[in-house]
C-alpha positions as CSV (number, residue, x, y, z in Angstrom):
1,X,10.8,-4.5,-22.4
2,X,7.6,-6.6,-21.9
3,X,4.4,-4.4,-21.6
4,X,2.6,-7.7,-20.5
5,X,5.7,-7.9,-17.9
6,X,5.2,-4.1,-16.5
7,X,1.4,-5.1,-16.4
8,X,2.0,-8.2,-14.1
9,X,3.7,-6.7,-12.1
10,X,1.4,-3.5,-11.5
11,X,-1.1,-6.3,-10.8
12,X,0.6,-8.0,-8.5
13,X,1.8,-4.5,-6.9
14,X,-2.0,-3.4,-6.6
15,X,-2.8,-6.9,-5.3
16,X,-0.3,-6.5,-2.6
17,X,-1.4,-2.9,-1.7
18,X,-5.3,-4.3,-1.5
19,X,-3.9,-7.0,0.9
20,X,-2.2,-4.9,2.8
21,X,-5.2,-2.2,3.1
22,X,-7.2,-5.4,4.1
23,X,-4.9,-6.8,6.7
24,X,-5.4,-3.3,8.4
25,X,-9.1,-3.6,8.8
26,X,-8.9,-7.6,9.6
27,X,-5.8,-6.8,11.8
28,X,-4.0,-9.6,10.8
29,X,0.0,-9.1,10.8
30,X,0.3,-11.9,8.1
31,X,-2.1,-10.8,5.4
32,X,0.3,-7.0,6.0
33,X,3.6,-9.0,5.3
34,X,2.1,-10.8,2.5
35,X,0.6,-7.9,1.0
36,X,4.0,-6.0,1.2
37,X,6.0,-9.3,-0.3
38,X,3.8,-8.7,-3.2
39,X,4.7,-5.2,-3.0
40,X,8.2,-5.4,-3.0
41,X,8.2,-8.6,-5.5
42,X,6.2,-6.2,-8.2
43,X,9.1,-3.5,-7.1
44,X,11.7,-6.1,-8.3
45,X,9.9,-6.8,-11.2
46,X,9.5,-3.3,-12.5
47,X,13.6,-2.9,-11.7
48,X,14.1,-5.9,-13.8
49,X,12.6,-4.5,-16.9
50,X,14.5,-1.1,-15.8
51,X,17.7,-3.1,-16.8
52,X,16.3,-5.0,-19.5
53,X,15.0,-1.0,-21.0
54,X,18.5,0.0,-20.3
55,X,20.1,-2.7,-22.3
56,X,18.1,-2.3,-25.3
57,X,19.2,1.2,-25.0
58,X,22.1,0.9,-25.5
59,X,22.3,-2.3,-27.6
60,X,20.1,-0.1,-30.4
């Protein structure tokens, strides 16, 4: 697995956190849905690399 991958993907999970946290300030509904699209896109990421770790597992 990627370290550089995990990292992008903690970024773009912390990205979509801080967008959401904004969009309840601003109030804005679209900001929220973008922010947890980025959430849920870093969540798919991270699963991604799960499979990856898993493979290498048990190709080693």
């Amino acid at each position: 697995m990627s370290t550089e991958d995990r990292a992008k993907a903690t970024a773009k999970n912390i990205e979509g956190k801080a967008q959401e946290a904004m969009s309840n300030v601003t109030g804005d509904p679209e900001d929220k849905a973008e922010g947890k699209a980025k959430q849920n896109e870093a969540e798919a990421r991270h699963a991604v690399e799960d499979v990856k770790d898993k493979a290498k597992e048990i190709i080693d």
